[in-house]
Each structure stands twice: as C-alpha cells, then as structure tokens.
C-alpha positions in Angstrom: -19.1 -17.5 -32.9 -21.6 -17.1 -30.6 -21.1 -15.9 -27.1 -23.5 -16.0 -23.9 -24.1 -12.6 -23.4 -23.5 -11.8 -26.9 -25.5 -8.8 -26.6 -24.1 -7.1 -24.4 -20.6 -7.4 -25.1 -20.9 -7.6 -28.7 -22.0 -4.8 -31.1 -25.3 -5.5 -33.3 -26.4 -3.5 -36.0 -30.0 -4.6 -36.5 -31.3 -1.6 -34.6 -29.7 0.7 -37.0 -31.2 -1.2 -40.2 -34.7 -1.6 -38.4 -34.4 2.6 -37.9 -33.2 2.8 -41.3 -36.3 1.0 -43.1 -38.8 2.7 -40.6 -37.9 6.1 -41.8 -36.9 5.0 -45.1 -40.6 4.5 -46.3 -42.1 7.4 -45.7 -40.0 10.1 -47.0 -39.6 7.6 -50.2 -43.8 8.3 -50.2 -43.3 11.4 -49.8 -40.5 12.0 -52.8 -43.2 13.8 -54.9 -41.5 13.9 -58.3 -37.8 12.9 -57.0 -35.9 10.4 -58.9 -36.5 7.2 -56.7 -32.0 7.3 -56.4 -31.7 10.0 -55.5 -34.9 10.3 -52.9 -33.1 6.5 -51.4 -29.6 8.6 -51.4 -31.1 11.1 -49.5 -32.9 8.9 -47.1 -29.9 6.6 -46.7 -27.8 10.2 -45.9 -30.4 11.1 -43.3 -30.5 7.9 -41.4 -27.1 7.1 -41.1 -26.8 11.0 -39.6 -29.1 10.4 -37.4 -27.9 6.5 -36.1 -24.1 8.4 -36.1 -25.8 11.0 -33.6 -27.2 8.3 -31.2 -25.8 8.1 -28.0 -26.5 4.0 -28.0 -24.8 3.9 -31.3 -21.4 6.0 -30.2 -20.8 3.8 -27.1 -21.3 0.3 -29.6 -19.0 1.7 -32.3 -16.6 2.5 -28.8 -17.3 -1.1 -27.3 -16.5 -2.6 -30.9 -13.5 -0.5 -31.7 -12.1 -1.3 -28.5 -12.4 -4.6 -28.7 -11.1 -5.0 -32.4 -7.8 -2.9 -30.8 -7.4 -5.3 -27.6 -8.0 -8.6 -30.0 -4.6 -6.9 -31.6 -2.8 -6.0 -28.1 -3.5 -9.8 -27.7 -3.6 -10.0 -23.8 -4.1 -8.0 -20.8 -2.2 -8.2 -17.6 -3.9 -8.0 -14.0 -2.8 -7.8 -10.8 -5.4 -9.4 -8.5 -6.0 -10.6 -4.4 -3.8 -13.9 -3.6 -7.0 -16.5 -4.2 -6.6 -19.1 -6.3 -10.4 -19.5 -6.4 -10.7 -16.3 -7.9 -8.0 -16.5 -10.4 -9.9 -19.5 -11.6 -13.4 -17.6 -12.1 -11.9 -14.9 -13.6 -9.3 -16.8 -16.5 -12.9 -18.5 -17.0 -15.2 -16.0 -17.1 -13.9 -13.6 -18.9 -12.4 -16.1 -21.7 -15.9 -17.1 -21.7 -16.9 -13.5 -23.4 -13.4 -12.8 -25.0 -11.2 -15.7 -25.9 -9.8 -13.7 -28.4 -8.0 -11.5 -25.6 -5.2 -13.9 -23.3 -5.2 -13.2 -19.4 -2.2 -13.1 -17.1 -3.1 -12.9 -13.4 -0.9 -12.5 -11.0 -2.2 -13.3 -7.4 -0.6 -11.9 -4.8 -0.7 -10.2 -2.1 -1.9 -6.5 -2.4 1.4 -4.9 -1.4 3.4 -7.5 -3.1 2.3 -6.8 -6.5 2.4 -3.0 -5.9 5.9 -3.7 -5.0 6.7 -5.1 -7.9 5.1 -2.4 -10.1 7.4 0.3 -8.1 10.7 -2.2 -9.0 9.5 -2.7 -12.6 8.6 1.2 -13.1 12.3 2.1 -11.7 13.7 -0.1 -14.8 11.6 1.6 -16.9 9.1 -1.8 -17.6 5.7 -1.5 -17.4 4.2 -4.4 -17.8 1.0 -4.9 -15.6 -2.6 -3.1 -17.1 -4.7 -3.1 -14.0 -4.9 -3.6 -10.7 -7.4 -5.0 -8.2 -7.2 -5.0 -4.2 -7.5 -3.0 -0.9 -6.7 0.6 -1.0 -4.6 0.7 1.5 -1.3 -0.2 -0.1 -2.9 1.9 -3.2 -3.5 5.1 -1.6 0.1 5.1 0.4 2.1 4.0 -2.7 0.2 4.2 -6.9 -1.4 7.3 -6.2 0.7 9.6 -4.5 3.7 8.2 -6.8 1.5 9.4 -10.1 1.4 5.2 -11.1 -2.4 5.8 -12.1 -4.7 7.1 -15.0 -8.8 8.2 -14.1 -10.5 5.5 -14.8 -13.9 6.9 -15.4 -12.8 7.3 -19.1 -12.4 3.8 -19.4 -16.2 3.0 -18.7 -18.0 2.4 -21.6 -20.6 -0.2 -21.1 -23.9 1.5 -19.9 -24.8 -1.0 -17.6 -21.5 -0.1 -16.0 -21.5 3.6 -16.3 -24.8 4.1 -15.3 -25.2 4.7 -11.5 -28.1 3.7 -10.6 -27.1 0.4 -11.2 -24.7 0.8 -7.9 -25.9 1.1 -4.2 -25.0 4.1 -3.6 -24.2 5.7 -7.2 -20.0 5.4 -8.2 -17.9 5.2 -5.3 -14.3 6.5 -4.8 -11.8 5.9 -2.8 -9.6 8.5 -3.6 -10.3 12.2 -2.8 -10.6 13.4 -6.4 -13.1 10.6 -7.3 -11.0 9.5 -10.3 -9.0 6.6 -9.8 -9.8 4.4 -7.2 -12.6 2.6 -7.9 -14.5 0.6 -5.0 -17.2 -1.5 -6.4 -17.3 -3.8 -3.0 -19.0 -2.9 0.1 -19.5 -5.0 3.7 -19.7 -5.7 6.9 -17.1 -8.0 8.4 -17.8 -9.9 11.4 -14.4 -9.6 12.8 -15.3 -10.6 16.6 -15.9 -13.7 17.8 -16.3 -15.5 20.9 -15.6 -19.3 22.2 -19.5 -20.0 23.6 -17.7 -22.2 26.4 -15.9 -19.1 28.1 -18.4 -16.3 27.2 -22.1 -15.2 26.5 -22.6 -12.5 23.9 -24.4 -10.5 26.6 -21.4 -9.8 28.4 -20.0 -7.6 25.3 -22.6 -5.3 24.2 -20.3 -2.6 24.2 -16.4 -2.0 23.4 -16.2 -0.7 26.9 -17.0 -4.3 27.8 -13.7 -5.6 26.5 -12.1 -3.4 29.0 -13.6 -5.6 31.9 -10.8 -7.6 34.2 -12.9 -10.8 34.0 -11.3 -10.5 30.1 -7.9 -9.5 31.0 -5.5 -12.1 29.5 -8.3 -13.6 27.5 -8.6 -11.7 24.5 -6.4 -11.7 21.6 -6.3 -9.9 18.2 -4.4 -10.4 15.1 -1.4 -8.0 15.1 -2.8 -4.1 14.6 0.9 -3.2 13.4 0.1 -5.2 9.7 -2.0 -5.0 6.8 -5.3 -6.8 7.8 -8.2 -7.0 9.7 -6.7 -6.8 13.2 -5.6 -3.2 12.2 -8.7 -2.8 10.6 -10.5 -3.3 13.7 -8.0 -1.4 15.5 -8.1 1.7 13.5 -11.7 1.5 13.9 -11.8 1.6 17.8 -8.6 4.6 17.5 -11.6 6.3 15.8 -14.7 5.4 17.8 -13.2 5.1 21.1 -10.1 7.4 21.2 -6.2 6.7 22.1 -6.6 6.5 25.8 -9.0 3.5 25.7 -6.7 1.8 23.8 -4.1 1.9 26.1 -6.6 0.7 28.3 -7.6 -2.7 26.2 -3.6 -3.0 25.3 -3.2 -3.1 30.0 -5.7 -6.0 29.4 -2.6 -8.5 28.3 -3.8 -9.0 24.6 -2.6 -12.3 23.0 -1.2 -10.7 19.7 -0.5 -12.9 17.2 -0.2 -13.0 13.0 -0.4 -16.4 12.8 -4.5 -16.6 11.9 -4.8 -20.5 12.2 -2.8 -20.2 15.6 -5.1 -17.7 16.6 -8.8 -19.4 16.2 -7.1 -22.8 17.3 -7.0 -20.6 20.2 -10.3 -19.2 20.8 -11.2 -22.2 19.3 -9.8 -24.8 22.4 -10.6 -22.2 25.1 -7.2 -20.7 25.8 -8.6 -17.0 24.8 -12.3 -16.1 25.0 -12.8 -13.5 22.7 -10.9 -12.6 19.2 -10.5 -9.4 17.7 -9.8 -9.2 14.2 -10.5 -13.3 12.6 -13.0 -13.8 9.8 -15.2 -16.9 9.1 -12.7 -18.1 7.0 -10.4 -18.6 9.8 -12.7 -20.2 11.8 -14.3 -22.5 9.4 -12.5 -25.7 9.8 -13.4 -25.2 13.7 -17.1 -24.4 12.7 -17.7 -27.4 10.8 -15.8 -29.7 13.3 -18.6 -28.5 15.7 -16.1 -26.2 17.8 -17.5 -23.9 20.2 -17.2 -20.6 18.3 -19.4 -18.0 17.4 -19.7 -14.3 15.3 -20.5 -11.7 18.6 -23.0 -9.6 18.1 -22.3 -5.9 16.7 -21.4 -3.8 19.9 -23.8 -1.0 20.1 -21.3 1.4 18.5 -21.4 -0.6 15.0 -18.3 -2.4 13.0 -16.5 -1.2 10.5 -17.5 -1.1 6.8 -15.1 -2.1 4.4 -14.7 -2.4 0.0 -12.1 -5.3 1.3 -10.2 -6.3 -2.2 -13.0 -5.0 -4.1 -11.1 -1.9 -5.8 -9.8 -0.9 -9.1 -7.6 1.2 -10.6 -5.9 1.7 -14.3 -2.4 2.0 -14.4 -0.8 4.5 -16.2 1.5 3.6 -19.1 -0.6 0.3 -19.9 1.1 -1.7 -22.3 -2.3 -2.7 -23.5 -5.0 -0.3 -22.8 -7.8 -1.1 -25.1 -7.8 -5.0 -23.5 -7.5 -3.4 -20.2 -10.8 -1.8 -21.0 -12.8 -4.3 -22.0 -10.9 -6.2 -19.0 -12.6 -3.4 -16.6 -15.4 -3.4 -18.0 -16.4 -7.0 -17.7 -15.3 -7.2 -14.1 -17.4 -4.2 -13.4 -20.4 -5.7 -15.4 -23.5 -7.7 -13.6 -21.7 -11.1 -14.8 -18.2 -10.1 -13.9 -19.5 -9.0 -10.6 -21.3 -12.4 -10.1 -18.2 -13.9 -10.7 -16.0 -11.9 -8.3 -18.7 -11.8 -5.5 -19.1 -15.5 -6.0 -15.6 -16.3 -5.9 -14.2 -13.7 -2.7 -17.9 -14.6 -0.5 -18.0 -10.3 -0.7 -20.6 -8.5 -1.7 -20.7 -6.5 -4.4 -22.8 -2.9 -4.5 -24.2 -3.6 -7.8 -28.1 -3.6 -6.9 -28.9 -6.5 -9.7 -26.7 -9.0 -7.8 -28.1 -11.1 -5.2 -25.4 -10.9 -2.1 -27.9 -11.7 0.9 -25.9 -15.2 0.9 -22.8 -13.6 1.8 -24.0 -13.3 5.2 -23.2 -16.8 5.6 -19.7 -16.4 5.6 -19.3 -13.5 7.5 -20.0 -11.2 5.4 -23.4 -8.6 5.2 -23.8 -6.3 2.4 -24.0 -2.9 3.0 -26.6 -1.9 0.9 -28.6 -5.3 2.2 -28.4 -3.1 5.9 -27.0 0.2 5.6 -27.9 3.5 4.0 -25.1 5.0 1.9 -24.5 7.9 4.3 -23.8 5.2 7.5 -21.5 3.7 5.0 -19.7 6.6 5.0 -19.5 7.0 8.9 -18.0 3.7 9.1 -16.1 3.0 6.0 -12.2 2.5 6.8 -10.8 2.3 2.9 -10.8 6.1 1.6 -8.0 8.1 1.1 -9.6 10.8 3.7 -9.7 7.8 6.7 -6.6 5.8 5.6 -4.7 9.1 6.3 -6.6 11.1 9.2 -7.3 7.3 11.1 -5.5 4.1 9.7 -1.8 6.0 9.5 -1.7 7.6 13.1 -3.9 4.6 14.8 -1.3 2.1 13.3 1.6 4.2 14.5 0.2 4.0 17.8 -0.2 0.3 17.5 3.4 -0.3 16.9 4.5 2.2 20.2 2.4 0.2 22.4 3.0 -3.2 21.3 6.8 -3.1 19.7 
C-alpha cells in the first residue's frame, strides 16, 4: 500500500541498512585475523546498538508501534467545531494516511459536546478520545474537573514537536502549558459598517462609538453568550474599562443573537455599525453587492483569537494510541492545511501559506504580529478567560438582562 506522504507517517528502515553496510565494510577490513562470522557478528552487534541509540530511530519504532496498537483499537473518536465542511476534510484526509484507523466525529457545538462528556463521565462511559474547539468552555469545565491528560507526551512526529516549525514556538492555553493546545492564531474583523450610513473615518477610535450621532445605531451580537459579541466585549471591558461600557450600553445597542437578523440589519441600513459579525455573516450581502464593509482596526487594536483551533487529550481514552496518531496528523503541515483550509483560520504553523485567509476576515497573526503583541491581545488563555472574559461577561448580563 502506498500512501501520499508515506514517508512521513510511515516508518522506513532503509536508513538503518544504508548505516549498517557503511560501517559494515570497514571494520570487516579491518578484522585482521578474525573469523569473517564472527568479525560480521560483531559488526551487525555494533550497528544495530548504535541505529537503537538514534534519536530518529526511537521516535520511528514510537510512530510504528503506535500505529500497529491504534490499527488494533480500530477507530478514534473526536469531538470537533459544528462545520460540516470540516468534518468532511478531516474523515478525508486523515483516511487518506490511515484507512486502517475508522473516524467518528461529532460536530457540535463546543459546549454541547463538552456537555455531553460531563453526562457520559457521570455514568461512568468514556467514550470520546479527543477534543477540538475554543477554550472557553474547556478552561471553565475539562480542566478544572480533571477530564484531561498533558498532551505534550502524545507528540511524536518531529515535524510536530519541533517548535520552530510554529510562530511563536508551542502555545498553551492553560497556565501549566500541558493540556491545552492552541495551534490557531488570528485576527477577526468583528466590526463592520453599512458604507451608506457611515465613513470609516468617523470611528478611528472606540471612544468614537460613544458619539450621539451613533446612538440607536449600533448593534452587537449578545455579550451575555459564547461568541464573538462577548469576545469583542470582553475585549473593550479590558482596553476601555467598566465605566465606558456603561457608556456604549446608554447608546441604545440593538442586541440581538440572531446573526442573519443582525447583518440583514446593518446590511438594509436600519443599524450603521455592527459589533461582533464575521464575514461569514455578511457574505450573502457581500456578494449581492450590499453596502457593507470590515472597519478599519480602531487605533487601540482588535482582539487576537486561537478561535476553534485548540486541542486537548482526554483522559481515560478508550483508544489512546489512535488518538495519537489522530493528534498528530491534525497537528502535522498536511493536517493543518486541511483544517486551515476548511475553517478559512489560520494556522501558526510557519510552512502553511494563510495570507489568503485575509479574505475572509481573517489575518494571521504571525503574517502581522510579533508573538509578544499576541500575547497583549489574545482573549483564549486560562489567565484572560478568568481575570477578563468571567467578570466582563458578568457585567454584560447586569446591564443588559
């Protein structure tokens, strides 16, 4: 069977026979007097010691062992962002490499699936292997409830491992930089503007939005959810401070959940500036030649973001060794491609083109930021989830419940 990619995934021993004849002949020559047997047993000893010893050759006798045990665990189950697009590039591209491992996916939203994982623990099931999506959900449920393993061990690939291979080395989420992995990294364009009501040099500034000519004409997806919206609205609780939210929330925001609802509105003029919408909101409008636009980044920045782009290993996998190879694919240049592809989000892995992302709303970090800004504006760690998200959300729900 032969694979593309075949030698990467799959171990080859023709490196350790090509070392073996190279220093084969000329301790043979140099035998002097030794029985030609036992002189080859000796030199057959010594290079199999020495292959053994070899760092490449411990990680391929790892890769293939692990492999041989998941081909035997049969399948590996993943829990991954609701996207059908990406179930579909992932079933294919990782049966592609490993047909001999079955996939079950299960797409879903984030908190859904964790959900579910929480229900299924309390019975005493465990049946998903892995799980893929925003930390947010993660870090306030899995981790503190002890539902994860590190995941570090389970890299095993070099090409994964190694870190500079990754814009800005290996990436945590979590505080002790062992379980959440975030292999993702963006800017979202997450304000837009109807061109008919507005010019983008009226908001160079979130102080701008506080202006009465805007009152009653901005809206933002609901701050008190998952999303975006609160995304956006952590950010400014962060940048800005309570009391100017209080300020934007005296401006009569149109909150809303409903995201078609919302850039049919910015999209027909009833609001002239939206808080919290992606492209993929606006896309149908875009392409039907609606006036609506990405604003500019207000001088203070946007928030940076790993989106759905993190992984973690669940503890008590009922199939470890095909969760492995499973996390090690996705976290591979091709599985990466195909994720990236999929999701329009860039990944950090520095051999994968993501400049086109920008298209679609979003900008790769390390196409336009240097790790330490990253780290200013980021809004997925454990560290800002708590000390920001938490208490900005709670503030969200006081002044608009």
């Amino acid at each position: 069977m032969k694979l593309r990619g075949e030698h990467i995934f799959m171990l080859n021993h023709s490196s350790a026979r090509i070392i073996a004849e190279a220093i084969s002949l000329p301790l043979l020559l140099l035998a002097n007097g030794l029985k030609s047997a036992l002189c080859l047993s000796i030199v057959i000893g010594f290079t199999s010691a020495v292959f053994a010893q070899s760092p490449d050759h411990a990680w391929r006798l790892e890769w293939e062992n692990t492999i041989k045990a998941a081909q035997k665990e049969g399948k590996v189950v993943v829990s991954i962002p609701a996207s059908a697009e990406l179930r579909q590039a992932l079933e294919k591209g990782f049966k592609r490499q490993f047909p001999g491992i079955s996939q079950e996916l299960f797409s879903a939203q984030g908190a859904n699936n964790i959900n579910r994982i929480f229900q299924e623990d309390k019975g005493g099931v465990h049946y998903f292997d892995v799980h893929i999506g925003g930390t947010s959900s993660i870090i306030t449920g899995l981790l503190p409830a002890g539902h994860l393993q590190p995941l570090a061990p389970w890299m095993i690939l070099p090409e994964v491992k190694k870190a500079s291979n990754w814009w800005g080395g290996h990436i945590w989420a979590d505080k002790s930089a062992q379980y959440i992995y975030m292999f993702l990294a963006y800017l979202t364009e997450t304000l837009w503007y109807n061109t008919e009501q507005l010019r983008p040099g009226e908001v160079k500034s979130y102080d701008d939005l506080l202006n009465p000519k805007l009152k009653g004409r901005i809206e933002i997806l609901d701050p008190r959810t998952p999303g975006s919206g609160e995304s956006t609205w952590s950010f400014l609780w962060k940048i800005k401070g309570e009391e100017y939210l209080r300020k934007l929330v005296r401006q009569n925001l149109i909150v809303g959940r409903n995201q078609r609802q919302l850039a049919e509105s910015l999209a027909n003029g009833t609001a002239a500036l939206s808080i919290g919408l992606s492209y993929y909101s606006f896309s149908p409008f875009l392409k039907a030649g609606l006036p609506v636009k990405p604003l500019p980044a207000p001088e203070e920045g946007i928030y940076a973001s790993s989106g759905s782009g993190n992984v973690v290993a669940l503890k008590k996998a009922p199939h470890p060794n095909a969760a492995k190879v499973y996390v090690n694919w996705l976290l591979s240049r091709e599985g990466q491609e195909v994720f990236s592809n999929a999701m329009g989000q860039p990944t950090r892995r520095l051999d994968v083109d993501t400049a086109w992302t920008k298209q679609f709303g979003h900008i790769a970090a390390k196409d336009v930021l240097t790790p330490k800004r990253f780290f200013e504006l980021e809004n997925q760690s454990e560290e800002v989830i708590k000390t920001v998200r938490i208490p900005a959300t709670a503030l969200a729900r006081k002044l608009l419940d």
